[in-house]
PASEMI-304408 format. One line per field, with one value per residue (C-alpha): residue in one letter; y, x, z. Coordinates in nm, 4 decimals. Layout:
rest = a, ...
v = Y, ...
u = X, ...
w = Z, ...
END
This chain:
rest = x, x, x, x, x, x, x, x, x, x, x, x, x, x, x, x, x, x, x, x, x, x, x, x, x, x, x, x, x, x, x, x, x, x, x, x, x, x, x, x, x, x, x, x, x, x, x, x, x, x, x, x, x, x, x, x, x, x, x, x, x, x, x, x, x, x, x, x, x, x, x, x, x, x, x, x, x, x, x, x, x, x, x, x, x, x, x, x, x, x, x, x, x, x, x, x, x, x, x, x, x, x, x, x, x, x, x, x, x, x, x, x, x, x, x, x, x, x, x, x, x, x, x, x, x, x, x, x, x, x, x, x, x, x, x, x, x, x, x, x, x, x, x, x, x, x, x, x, x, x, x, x, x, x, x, x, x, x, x, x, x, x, x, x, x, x, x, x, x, x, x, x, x, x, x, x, x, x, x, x, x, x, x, x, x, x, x, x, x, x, x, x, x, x, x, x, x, x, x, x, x, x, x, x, x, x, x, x, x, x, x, x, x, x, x, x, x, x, x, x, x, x, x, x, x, x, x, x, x, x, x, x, x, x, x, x, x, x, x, x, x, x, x, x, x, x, x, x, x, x, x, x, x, x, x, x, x, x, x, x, x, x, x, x, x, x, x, x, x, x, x, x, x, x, x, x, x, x, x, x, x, x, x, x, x, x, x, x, x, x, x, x, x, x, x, x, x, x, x, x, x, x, x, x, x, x, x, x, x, x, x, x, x, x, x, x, x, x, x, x, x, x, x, x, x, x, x, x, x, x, x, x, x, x, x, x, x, x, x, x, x, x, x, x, x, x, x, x, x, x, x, x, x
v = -4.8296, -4.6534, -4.5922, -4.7096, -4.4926, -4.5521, -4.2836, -4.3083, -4.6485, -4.8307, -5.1601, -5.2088, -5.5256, -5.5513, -5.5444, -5.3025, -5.5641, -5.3497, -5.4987, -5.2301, -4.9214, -4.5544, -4.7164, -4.5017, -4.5509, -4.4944, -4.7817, -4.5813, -4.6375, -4.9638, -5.0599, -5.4577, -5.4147, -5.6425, -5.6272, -5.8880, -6.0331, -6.2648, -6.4493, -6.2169, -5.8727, -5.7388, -5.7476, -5.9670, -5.7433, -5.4807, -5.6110, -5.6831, -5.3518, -5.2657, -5.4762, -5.3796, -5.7270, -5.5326, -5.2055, -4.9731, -4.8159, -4.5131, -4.3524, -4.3042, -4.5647, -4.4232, -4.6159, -4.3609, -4.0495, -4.1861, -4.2413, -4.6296, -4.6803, -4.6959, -4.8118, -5.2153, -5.4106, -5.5082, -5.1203, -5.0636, -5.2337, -5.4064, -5.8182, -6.0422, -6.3784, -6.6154, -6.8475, -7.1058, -7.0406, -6.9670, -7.1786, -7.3372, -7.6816, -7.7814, -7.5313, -7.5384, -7.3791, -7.1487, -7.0730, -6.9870, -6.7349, -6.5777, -6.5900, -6.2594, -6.0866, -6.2343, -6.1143, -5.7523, -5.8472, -5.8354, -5.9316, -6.3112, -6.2326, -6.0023, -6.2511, -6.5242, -6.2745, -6.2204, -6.5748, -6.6934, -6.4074, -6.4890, -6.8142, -6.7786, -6.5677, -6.8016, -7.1664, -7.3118, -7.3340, -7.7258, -7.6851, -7.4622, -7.7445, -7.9209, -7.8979, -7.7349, -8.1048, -8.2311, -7.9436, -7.9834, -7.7040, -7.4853, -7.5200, -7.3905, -7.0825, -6.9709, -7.0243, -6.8014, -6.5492, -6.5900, -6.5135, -6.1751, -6.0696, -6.0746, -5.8329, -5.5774, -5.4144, -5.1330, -5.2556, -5.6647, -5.7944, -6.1500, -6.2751, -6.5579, -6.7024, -6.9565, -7.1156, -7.3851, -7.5100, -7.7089, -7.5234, -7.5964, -7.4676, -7.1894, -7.0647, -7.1466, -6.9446, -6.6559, -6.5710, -6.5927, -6.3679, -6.1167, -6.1703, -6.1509, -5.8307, -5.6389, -5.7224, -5.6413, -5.2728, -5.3663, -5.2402, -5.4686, -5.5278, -5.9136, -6.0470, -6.2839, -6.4142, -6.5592, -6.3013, -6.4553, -6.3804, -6.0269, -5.9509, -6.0945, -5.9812, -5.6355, -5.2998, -5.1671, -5.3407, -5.2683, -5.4550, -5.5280, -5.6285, -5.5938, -5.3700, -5.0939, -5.0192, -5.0839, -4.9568, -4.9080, -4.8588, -5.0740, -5.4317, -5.3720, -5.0463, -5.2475, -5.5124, -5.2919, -5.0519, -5.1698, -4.9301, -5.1443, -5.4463, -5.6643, -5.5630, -5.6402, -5.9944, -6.0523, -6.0087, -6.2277, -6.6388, -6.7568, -6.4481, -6.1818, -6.2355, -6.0453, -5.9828, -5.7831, -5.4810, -5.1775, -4.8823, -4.8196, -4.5104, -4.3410, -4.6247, -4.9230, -5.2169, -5.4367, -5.7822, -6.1166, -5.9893, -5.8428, -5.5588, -5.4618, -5.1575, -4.9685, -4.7371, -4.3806, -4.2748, -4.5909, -4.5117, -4.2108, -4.3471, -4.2571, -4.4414, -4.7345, -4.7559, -5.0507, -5.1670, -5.4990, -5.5227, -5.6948, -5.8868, -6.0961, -6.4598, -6.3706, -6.0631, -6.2500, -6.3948, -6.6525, -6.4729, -6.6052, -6.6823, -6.3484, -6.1236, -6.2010, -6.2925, -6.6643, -6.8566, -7.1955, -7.4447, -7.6203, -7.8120, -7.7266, -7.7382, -7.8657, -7.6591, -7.8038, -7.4653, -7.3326, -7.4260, -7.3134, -7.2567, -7.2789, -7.1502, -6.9330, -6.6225, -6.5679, -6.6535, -6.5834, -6.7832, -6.7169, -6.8110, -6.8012, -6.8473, -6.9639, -7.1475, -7.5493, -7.6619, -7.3501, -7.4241, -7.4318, -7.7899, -7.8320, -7.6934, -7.3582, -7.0110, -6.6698, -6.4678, -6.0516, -5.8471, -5.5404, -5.2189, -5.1324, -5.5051, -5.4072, -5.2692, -5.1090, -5.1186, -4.9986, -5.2723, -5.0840, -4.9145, -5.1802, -4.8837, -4.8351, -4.6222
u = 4.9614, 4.6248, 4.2791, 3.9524, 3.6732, 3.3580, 3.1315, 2.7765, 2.9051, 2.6379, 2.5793, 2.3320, 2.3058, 2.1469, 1.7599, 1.7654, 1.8484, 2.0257, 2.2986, 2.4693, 2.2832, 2.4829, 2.6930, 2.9273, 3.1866, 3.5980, 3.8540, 4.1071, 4.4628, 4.5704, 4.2524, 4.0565, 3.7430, 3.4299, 3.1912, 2.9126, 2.5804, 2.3130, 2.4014, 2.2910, 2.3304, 2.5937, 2.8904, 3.0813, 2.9822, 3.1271, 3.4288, 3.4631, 3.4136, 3.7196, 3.9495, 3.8532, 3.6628, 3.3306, 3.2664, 3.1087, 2.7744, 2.7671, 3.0151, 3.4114, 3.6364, 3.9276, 4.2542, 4.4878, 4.4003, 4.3422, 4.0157, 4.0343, 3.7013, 3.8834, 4.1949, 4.3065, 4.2483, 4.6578, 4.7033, 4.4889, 4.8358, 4.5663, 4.5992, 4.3252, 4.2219, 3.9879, 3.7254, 3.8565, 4.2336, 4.2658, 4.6043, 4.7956, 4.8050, 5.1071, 5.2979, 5.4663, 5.3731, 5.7009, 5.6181, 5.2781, 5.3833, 5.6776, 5.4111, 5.3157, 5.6555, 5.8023, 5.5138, 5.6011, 6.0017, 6.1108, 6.4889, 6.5105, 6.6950, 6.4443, 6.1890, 6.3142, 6.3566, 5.9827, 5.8400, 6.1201, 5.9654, 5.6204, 5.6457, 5.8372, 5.5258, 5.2781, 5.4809, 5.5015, 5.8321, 5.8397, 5.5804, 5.7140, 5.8348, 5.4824, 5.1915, 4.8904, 4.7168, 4.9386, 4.8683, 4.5416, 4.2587, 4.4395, 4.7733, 4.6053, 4.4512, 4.8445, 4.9965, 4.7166, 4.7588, 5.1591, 5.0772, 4.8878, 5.1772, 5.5127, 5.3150, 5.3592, 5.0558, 4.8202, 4.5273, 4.4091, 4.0897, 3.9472, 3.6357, 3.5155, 3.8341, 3.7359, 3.4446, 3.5243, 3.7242, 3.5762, 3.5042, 3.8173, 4.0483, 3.8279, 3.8890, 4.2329, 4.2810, 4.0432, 4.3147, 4.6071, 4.4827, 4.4240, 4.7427, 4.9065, 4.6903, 4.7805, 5.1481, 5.1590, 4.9665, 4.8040, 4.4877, 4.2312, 3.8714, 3.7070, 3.3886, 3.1915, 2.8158, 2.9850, 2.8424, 3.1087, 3.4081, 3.2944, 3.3021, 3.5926, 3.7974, 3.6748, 3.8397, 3.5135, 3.2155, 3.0076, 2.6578, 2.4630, 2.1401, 1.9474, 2.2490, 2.3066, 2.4199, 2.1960, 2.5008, 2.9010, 3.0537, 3.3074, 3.1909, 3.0866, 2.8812, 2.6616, 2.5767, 2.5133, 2.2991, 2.1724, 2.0345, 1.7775, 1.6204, 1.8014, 2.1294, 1.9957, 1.9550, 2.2000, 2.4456, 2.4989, 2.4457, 2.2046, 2.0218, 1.8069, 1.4756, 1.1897, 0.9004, 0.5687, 0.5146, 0.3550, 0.4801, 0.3242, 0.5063, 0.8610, 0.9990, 0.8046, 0.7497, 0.4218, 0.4977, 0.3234, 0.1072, 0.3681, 0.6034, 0.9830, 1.1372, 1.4103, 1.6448, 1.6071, 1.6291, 1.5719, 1.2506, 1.0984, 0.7088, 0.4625, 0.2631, -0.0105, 0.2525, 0.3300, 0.6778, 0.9239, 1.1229, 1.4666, 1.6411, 1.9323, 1.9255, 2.1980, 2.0747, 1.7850, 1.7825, 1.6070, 1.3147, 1.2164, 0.8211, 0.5970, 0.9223, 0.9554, 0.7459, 0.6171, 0.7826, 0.6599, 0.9487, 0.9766, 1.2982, 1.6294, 2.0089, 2.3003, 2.6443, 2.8767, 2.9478, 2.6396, 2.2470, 2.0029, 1.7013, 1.3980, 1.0348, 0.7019, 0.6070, 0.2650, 0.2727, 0.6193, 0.9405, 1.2124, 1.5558, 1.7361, 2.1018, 2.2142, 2.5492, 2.5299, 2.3365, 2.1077, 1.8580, 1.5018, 1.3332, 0.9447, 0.7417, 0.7496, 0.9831, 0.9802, 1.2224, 1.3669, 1.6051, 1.8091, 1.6498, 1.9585, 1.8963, 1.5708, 1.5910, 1.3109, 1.2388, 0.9527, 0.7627, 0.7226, 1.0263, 1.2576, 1.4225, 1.5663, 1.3997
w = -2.4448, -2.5646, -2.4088, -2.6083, -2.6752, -2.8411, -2.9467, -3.0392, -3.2369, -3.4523, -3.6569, -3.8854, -4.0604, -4.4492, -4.4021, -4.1084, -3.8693, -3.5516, -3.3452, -3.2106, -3.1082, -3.0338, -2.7841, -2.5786, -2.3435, -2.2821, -2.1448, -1.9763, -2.0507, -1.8888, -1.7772, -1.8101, -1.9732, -1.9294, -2.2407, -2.0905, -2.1766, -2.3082, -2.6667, -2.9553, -2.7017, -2.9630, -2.7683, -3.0119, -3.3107, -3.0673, -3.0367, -3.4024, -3.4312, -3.2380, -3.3877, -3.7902, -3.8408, -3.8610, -4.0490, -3.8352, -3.9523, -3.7598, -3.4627, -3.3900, -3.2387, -3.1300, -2.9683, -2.8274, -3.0075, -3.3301, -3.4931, -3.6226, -3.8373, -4.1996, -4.0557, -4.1832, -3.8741, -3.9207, -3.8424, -3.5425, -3.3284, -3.1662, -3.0829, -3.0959, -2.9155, -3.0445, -2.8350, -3.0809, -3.0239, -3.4143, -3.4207, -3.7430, -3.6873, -3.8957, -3.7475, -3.3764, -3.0845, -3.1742, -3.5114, -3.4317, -3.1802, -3.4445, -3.7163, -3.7056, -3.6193, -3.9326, -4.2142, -4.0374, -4.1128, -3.7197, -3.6849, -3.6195, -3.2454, -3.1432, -3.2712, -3.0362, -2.7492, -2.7739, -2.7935, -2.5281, -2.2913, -2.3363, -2.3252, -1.9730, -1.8596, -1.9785, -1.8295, -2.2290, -2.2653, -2.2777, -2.5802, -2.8108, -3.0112, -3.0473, -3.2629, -3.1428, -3.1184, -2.8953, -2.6588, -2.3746, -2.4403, -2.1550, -2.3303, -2.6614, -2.5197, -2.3566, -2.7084, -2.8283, -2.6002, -2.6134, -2.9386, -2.8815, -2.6205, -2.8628, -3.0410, -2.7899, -2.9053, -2.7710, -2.7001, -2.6176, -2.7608, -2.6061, -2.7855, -2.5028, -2.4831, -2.1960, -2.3163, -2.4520, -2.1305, -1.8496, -1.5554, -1.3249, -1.5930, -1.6542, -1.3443, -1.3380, -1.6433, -1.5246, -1.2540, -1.4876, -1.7750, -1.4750, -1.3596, -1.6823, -1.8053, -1.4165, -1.4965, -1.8879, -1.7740, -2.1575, -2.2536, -2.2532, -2.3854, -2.3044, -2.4217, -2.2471, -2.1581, -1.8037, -1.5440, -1.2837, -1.5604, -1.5614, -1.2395, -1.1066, -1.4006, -1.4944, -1.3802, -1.6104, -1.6248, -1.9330, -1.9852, -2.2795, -2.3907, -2.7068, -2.8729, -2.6303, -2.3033, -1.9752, -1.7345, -1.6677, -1.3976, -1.1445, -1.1149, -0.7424, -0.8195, -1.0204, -0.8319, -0.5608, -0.7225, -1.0785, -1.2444, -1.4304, -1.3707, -1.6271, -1.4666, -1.1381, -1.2961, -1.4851, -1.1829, -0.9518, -0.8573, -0.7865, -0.9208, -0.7667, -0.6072, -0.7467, -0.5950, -0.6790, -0.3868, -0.3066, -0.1635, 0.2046, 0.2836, 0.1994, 0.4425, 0.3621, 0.1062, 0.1299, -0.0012, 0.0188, 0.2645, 0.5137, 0.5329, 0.4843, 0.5615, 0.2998, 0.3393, 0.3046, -0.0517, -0.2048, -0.4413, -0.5106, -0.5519, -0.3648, -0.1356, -0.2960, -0.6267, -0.7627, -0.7539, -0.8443, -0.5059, -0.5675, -0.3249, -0.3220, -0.1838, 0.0137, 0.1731, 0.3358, 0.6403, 0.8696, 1.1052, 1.4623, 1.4180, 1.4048, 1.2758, 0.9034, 0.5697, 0.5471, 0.3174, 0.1815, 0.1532, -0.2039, -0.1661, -0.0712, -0.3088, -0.0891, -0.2226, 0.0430, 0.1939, 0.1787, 0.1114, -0.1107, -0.0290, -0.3089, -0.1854, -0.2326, -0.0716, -0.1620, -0.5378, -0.6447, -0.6786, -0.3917, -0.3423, -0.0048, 0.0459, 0.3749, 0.5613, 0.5801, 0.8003, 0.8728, 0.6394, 0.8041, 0.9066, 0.8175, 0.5455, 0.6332, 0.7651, 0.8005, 0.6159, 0.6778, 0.5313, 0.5755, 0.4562, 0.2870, 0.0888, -0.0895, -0.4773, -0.6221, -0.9365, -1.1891, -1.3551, -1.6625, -1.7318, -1.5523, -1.4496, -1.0353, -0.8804
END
């Protein structure tokens, strides 16, 4: 097994186009690493990057202690899976696995020990006499990944392997690459757009936007304390509140023509500067009349175990989650918070402050 590290790694495209920009960061040895964000972000190109499919413009990847730039991406003892499975289909689902072992000249027992093991670990042993289109879209993505294990390599790369599943088996096969990463101890690097992927799968969360890196860290770090407002965002459904507010003093937010207290420490601005104030719908809470903010009642989503609520405070958009059955009758609530719920943010540097 290897660690991943990435330093100061760049992409430019012909005509100047920039899609990676002086990114930086290490995947420890054994670790699951999240590589998430909106189409187009670069994370992809990243990846490619990683695996030899790219040629990097600028930086050092390294896997283990050796630097991998203008090393043959059959080399890098690195195993890839595709979004689109990348499976022959006139071969069977045990000749697709023993592909690869057999262009590298493996011994024909120790090739069979290797796609009878992984295909005990990944429940496909009934299949491995079929042809990839007689296999469901879950099926598929376990040969390809049964594929990636007999390789015993150092590192795994997953390019949005689960996206083009429906959502039950997505989350069905969200817990088992987990559980089949945590037991293989394998080095892993996963791409995906799927904010809910990322953080229930990543040991190391790394987000993207535009080509670089807004913030790393563990999964609950960042949705705890973003450290820019596109983070703060990105994370979490349904997604942050935010709402225009001025600083009163160093313990109080004006918004929508009331008042909020935060927690020590939380900004830095002085009082009368303009701030974004983030809050998440489930950090708010239902006020007794006279305690909270008035909020103006749009319509309400019904989630079975819980209820969201859609409304205005002053002019802006605001989203409050609450159990079934506790959402507010009539037109109209009050709503408070913690002082330990409230983000500030600047409005123009997006950065916490």
């Amino acid at each position: 097994m290897a660690s991943v590290t990435l330093s100061a790694v760049s992409k430019i495209y012909h005509g100047g186009v920039e899609a990676v920009r002086g990114v930086s960061f290490e995947v420890p040895d054994g670790s699951f690493c999240v590589l998430v964000g909106p189409s187009g972000c670069g994370k992809s190109t990243l990846l490619r990057m990683i695996a030899g499919l790219e040629t990097i413009t600028g930086g050092t990847v390294r896997i283990g202690e050796r630097v991998v730039n203008d090393i043959e991406p059959a080399d890098r003892d690195i195993a890839m899976v595709f979004q689109n499975y990348a499976l022959y289909p006139h071969m069977s689902v045990y000749d697709n696995m023993a592909y690869g072992l057999r262009n590298r000249g493996t011994p024909k027992a120790e090739i069979e020990a290797r796609v009878a093991e992984a295909a005990r670990i990944l429940a496909i042993e009934p299949f491995l006499d079929r042809r990839p289109r007689q296999l469901s879209g879950g099926q598929r993505q376990r040969v390809a990944m049964g594929r990636a294990i007999v390789r015993k390599p150092q590192v795994f790369l997953f390019d949005e392997p689960l996206s083009n599943l429906d959502a039950k088996l997505r989350v069905q096969m969200r817990v088992e690459i987990k559980r089949l990463q945590r037991s293989l101890g394998v080095t892993s690097v996963y791409v995906t757009h799927d904010q809910v992927e990322a953080m229930t799968l990543s040991d190391v969360l790394v987000v993207m936007n535009a080509g670089q890196v807004e913030q790393i860290g563990r999964p609950i770090d960042l949705y705890r304390k973003p450290a820019t407002r596109f983070v703060a965002g990105f994370l979490g459904s349904p997604a942050m509140n935010f709402l225009p507010g001025t600083v009163v003093d160093a313990r109080t937010v004006s918004i929508g023509g009331g008042t909020l207290r935060v927690a020590p420490g939380t900004g830095t601005a002085g009082p009368g500067t303009t701030v974004e104030v983030g809050i998440r719908p489930e950090d708010l809470r239902i006020a007794a009349p006279g305690e909270g903010l008035r909020v103006a009642v749009e319509f309400i989503e019904e989630l079975g175990a819980t209820q969201l609520v859609h409304g205005r405070l002053g002019d802006a958009p605001l989203t409050i989650q609450v159990a079934t059955g506790e959402a507010p009758s009539g037109d109209a609530f009050e709503i408070a918070a913690s002082p330990e719920a409230l983000h500030l943010f600047d409005p123009a540097t997006t950065a916490r402050l």
